[in-house]
C-alpha positions as protocol buffer text, in pm:
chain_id: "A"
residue {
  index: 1
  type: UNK
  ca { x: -4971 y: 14964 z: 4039 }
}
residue {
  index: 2
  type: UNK
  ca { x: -4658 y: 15166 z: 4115 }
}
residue {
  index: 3
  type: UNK
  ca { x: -4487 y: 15333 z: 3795 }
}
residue {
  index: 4
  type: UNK
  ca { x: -4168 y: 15543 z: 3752 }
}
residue {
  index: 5
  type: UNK
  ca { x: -3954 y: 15649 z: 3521 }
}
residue {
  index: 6
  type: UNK
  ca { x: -3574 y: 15698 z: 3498 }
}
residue {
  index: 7
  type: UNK
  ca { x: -3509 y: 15811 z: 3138 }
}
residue {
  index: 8
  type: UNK
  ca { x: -3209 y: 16046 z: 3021 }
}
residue {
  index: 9
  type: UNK
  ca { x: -3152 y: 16250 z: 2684 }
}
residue {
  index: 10
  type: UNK
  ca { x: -2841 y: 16429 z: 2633 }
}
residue {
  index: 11
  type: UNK
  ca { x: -2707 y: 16584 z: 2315 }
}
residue {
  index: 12
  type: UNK
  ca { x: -2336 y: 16674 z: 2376 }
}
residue {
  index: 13
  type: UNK
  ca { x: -1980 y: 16674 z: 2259 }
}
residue {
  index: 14
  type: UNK
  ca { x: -1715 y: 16389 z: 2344 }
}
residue {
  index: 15
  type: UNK
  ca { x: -1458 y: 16507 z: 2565 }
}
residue {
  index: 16
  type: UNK
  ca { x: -1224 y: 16195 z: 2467 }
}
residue {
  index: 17
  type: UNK
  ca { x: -1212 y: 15901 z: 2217 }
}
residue {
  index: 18
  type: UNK
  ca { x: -1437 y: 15596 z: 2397 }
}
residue {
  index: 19
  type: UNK
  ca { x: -1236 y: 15416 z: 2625 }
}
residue {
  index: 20
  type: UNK
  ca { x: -1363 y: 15024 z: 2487 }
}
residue {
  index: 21
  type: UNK
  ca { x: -1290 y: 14733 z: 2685 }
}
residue {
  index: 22
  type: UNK
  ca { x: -1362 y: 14381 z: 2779 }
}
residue {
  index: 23
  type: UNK
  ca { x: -1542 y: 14284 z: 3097 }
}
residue {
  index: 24
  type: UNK
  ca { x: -1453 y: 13887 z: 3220 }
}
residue {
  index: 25
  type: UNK
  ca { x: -1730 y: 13751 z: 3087 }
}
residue {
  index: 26
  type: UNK
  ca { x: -1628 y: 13843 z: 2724 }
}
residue {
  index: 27
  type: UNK
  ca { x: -1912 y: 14133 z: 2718 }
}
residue {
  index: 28
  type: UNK
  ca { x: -1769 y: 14463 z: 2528 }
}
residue {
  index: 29
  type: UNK
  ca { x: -1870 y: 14844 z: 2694 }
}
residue {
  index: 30
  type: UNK
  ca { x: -1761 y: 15160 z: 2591 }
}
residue {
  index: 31
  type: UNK
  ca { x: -1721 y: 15478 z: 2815 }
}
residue {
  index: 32
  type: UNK
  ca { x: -1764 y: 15808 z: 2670 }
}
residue {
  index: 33
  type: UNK
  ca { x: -1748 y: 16115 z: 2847 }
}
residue {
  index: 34
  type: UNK
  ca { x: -1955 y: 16370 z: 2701 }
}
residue {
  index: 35
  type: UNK
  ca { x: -2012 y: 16741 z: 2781 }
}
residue {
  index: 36
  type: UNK
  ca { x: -2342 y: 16952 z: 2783 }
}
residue {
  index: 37
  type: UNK
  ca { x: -2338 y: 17323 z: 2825 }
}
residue {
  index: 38
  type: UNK
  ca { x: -2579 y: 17576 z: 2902 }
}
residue {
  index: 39
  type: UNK
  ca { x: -2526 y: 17987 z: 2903 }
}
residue {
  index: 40
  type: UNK
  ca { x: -2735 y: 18242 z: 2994 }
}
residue {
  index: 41
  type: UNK
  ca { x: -2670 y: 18653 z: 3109 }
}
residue {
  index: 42
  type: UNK
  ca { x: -2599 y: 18705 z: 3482 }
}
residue {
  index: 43
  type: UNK
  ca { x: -2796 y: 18980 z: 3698 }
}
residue {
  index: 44
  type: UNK
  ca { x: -2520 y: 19208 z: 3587 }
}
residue {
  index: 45
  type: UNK
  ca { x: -2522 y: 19151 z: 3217 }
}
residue {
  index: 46
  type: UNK
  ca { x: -2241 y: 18944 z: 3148 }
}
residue {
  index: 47
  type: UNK
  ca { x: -2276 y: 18605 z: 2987 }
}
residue {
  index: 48
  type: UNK
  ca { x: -2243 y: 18329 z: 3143 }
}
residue {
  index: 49
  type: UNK
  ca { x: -2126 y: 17898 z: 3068 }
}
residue {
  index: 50
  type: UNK
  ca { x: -2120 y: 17583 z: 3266 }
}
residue {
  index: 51
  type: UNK
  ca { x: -1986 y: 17281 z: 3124 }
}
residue {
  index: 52
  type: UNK
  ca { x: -2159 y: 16930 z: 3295 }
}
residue {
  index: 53
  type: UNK
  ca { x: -1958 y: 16601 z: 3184 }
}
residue {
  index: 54
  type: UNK
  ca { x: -2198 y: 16270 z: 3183 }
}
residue {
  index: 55
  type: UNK
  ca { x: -2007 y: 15946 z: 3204 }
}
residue {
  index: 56
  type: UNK
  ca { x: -2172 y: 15728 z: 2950 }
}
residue {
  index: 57
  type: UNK
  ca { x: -2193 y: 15328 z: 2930 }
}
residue {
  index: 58
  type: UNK
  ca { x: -2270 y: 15140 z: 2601 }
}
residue {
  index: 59
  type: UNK
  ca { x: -2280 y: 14811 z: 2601 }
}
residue {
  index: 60
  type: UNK
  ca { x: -2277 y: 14485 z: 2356 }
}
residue {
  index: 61
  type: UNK
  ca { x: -2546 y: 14337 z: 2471 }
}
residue {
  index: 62
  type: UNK
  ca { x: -2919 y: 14169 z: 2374 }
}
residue {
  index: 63
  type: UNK
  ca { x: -2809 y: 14189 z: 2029 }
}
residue {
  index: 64
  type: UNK
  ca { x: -2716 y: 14564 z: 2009 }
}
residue {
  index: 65
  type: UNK
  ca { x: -2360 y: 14667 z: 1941 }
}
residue {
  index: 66
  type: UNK
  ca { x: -2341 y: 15037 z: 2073 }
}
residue {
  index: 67
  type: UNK
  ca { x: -2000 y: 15000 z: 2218 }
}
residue {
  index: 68
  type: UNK
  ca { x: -1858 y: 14847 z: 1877 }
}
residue {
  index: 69
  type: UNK
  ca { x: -2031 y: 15156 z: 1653 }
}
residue {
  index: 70
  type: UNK
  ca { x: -1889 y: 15377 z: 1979 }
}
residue {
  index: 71
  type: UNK
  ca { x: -1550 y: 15235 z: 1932 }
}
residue {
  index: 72
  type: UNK
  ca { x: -1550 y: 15267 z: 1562 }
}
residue {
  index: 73
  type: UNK
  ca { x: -1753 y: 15560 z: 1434 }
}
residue {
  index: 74
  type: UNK
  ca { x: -1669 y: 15825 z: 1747 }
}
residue {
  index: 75
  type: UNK
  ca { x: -1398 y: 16039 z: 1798 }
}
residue {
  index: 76
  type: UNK
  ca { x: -1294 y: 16329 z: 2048 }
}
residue {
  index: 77
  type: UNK
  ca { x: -1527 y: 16649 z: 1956 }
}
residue {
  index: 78
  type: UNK
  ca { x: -1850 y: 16418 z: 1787 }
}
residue {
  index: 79
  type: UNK
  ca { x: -2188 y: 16547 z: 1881 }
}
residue {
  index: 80
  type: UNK
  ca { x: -2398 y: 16268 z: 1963 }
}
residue {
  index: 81
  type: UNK
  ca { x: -2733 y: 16242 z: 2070 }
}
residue {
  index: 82
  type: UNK
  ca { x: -2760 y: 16027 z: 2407 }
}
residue {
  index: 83
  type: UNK
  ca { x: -3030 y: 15804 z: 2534 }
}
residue {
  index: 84
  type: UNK
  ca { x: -3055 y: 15613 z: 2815 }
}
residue {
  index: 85
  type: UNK
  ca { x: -3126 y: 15583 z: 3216 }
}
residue {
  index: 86
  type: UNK
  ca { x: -2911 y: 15694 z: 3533 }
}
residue {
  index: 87
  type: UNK
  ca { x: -2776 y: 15463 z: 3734 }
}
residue {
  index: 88
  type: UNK
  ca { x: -2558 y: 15571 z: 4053 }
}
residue {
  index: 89
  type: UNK
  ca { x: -2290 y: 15231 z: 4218 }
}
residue {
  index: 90
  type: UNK
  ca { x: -2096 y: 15253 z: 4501 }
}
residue {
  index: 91
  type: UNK
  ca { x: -1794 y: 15048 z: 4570 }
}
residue {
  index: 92
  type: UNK
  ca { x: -1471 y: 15038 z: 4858 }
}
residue {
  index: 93
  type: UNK
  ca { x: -1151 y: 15165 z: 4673 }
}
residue {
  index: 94
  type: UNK
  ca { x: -809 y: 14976 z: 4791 }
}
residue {
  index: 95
  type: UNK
  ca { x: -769 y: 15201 z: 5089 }
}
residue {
  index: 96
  type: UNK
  ca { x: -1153 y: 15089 z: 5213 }
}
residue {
  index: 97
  type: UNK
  ca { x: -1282 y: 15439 z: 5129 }
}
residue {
  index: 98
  type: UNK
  ca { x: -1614 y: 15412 z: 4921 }
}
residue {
  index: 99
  type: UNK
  ca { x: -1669 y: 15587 z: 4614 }
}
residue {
  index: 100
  type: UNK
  ca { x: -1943 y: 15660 z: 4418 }
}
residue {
  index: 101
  type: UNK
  ca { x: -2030 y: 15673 z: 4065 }
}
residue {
  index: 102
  type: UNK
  ca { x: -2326 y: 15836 z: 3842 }
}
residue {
  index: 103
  type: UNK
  ca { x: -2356 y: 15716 z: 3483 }
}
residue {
  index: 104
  type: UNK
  ca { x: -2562 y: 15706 z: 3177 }
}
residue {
  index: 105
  type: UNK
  ca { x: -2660 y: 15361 z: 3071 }
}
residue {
  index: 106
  type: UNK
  ca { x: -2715 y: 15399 z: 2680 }
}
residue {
  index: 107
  type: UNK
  ca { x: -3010 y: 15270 z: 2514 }
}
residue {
  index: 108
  type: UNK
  ca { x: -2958 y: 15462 z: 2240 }
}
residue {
  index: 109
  type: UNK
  ca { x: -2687 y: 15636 z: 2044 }
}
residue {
  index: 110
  type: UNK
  ca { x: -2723 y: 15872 z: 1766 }
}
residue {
  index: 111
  type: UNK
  ca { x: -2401 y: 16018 z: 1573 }
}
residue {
  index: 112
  type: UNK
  ca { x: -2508 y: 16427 z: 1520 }
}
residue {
  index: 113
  type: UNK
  ca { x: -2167 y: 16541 z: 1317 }
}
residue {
  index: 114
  type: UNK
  ca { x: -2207 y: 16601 z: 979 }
}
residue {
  index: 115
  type: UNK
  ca { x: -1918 y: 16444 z: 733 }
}
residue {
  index: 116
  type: UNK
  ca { x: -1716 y: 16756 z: 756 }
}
residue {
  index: 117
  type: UNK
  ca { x: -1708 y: 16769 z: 1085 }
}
residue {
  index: 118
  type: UNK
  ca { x: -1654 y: 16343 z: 1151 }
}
residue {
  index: 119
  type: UNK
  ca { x: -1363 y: 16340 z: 894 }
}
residue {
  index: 120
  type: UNK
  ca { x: -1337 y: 16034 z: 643 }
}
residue {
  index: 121
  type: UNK
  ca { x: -1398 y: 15827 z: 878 }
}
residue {
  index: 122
  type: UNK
  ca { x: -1797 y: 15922 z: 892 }
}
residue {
  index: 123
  type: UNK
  ca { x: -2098 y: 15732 z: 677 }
}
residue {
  index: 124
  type: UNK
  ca { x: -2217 y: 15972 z: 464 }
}
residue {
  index: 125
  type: UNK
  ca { x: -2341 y: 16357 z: 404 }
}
residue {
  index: 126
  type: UNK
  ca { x: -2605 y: 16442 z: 623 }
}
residue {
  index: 127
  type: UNK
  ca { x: -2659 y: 16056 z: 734 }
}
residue {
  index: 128
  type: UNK
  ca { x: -2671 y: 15979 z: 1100 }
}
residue {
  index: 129
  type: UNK
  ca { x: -2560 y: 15637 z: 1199 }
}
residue {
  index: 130
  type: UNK
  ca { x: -2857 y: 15556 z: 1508 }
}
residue {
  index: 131
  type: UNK
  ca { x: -2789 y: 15229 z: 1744 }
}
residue {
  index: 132
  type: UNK
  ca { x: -3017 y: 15092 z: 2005 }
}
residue {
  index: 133
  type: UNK
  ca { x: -2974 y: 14834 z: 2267 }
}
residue {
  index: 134
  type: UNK
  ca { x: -3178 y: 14535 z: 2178 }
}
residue {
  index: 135
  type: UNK
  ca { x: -3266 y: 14687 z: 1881 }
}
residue {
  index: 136
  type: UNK
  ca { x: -3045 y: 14486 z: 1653 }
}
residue {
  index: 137
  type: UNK
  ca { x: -2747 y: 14688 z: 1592 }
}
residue {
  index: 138
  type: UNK
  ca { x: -2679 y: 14977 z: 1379 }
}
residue {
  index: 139
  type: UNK
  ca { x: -2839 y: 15146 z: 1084 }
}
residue {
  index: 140
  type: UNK
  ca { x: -2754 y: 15438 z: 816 }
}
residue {
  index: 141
  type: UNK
  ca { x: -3040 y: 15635 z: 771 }
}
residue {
  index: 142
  type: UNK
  ca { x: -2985 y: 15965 z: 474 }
}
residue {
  index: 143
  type: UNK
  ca { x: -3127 y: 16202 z: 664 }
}
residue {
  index: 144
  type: UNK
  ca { x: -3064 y: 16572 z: 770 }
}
residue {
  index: 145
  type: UNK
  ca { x: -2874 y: 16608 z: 1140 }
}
residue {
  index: 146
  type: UNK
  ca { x: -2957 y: 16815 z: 1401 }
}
residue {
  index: 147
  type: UNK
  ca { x: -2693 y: 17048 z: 1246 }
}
residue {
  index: 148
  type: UNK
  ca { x: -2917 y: 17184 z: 982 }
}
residue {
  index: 149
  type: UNK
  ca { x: -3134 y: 17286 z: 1196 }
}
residue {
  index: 150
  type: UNK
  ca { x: -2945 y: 17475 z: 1476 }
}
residue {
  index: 151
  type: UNK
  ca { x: -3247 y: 17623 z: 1649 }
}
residue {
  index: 152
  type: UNK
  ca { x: -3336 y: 17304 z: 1791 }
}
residue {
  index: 153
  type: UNK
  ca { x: -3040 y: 17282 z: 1989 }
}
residue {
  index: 154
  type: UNK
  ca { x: -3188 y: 17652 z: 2157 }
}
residue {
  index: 155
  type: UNK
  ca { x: -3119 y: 17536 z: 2461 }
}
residue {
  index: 156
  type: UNK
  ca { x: -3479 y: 17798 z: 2550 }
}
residue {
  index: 157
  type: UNK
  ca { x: -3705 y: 17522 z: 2369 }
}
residue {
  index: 158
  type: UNK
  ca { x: -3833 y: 17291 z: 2467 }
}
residue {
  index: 159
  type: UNK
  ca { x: -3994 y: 17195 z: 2227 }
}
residue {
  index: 160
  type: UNK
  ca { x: -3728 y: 16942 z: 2027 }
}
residue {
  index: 161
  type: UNK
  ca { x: -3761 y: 16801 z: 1644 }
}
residue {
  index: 162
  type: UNK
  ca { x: -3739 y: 16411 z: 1728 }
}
């Protein structure tokens, strides 16, 4: 048998508040838009950023409510941790000219912004708010963020805490 795998992690900052809506069907999805960078020093010395932006889908569905802890715990400027699959659509715009889109589909969403950082709005010191699709929804877990421990955001290891 055949296997693959098509698996994303991101840990990034949102670029905008989620954009929430509500398909025809009644189902709720969020859109975030969340930005990775990397740096590094150039031949000649000089240092060096690039900015990607990842399009990220979280949906209400099988029991999960990532677009409803998206639409109330997130805010422009949250680091979140990101996990979910790539998925690329086409479609034909008005004019018949096709366009094509890549996105993350979220399986999992972890909040990464301490208190300070979140505003009042947040869940606790140091507590990370974690949702999973099909995992049954959202929980509050007291313990430390990535924050505390900045080295494993090095973008040089590999090797990653969680």
């Amino acid at each position: 048998m055949s296997r693959s795998l098509n698996k994303v992690m991101l840990i990034g900052n949102l670029g905008a508040d989620p954009e929430v809506r509500s398909t025809n069907n009644g189902s709720r999805v969020a859109t975030l838009s969340v930005a990775t960078s990397r740096q590094w020093t150039g031949q000649s010395g000089e240092k060096q950023e690039k900015t990607e932006w990842h399009r990220v889908i979280c949906w209400n569905n099988k029991g999960s409510g990532l677009a409803d802890i998206a639409e109330k715990y997130l805010k422009k400027g949250d680091k979140v941790y990101i996990e979910g699959r790539v998925e690329y659509r086409t479609w034909e715009d008005r004019e018949k000219q096709t366009r094509y889109v890549t996105e993350i589909i979220a399986r999992e969403l972890i909040m990464l912004s301490s208190k300070g950082e979140r505003g009042e709005r947040g869940v606790g010191e140091g507590a990370k708010v974690a949702a999973r699709a099909g995992g049954g929804g959202a929980t509050s877990e007291g313990k430390e963020s990535l924050d505390a421990f900045p080295e494993a955001l090095d973008e040089e290891d590999d090797d990653l805490p969680f």
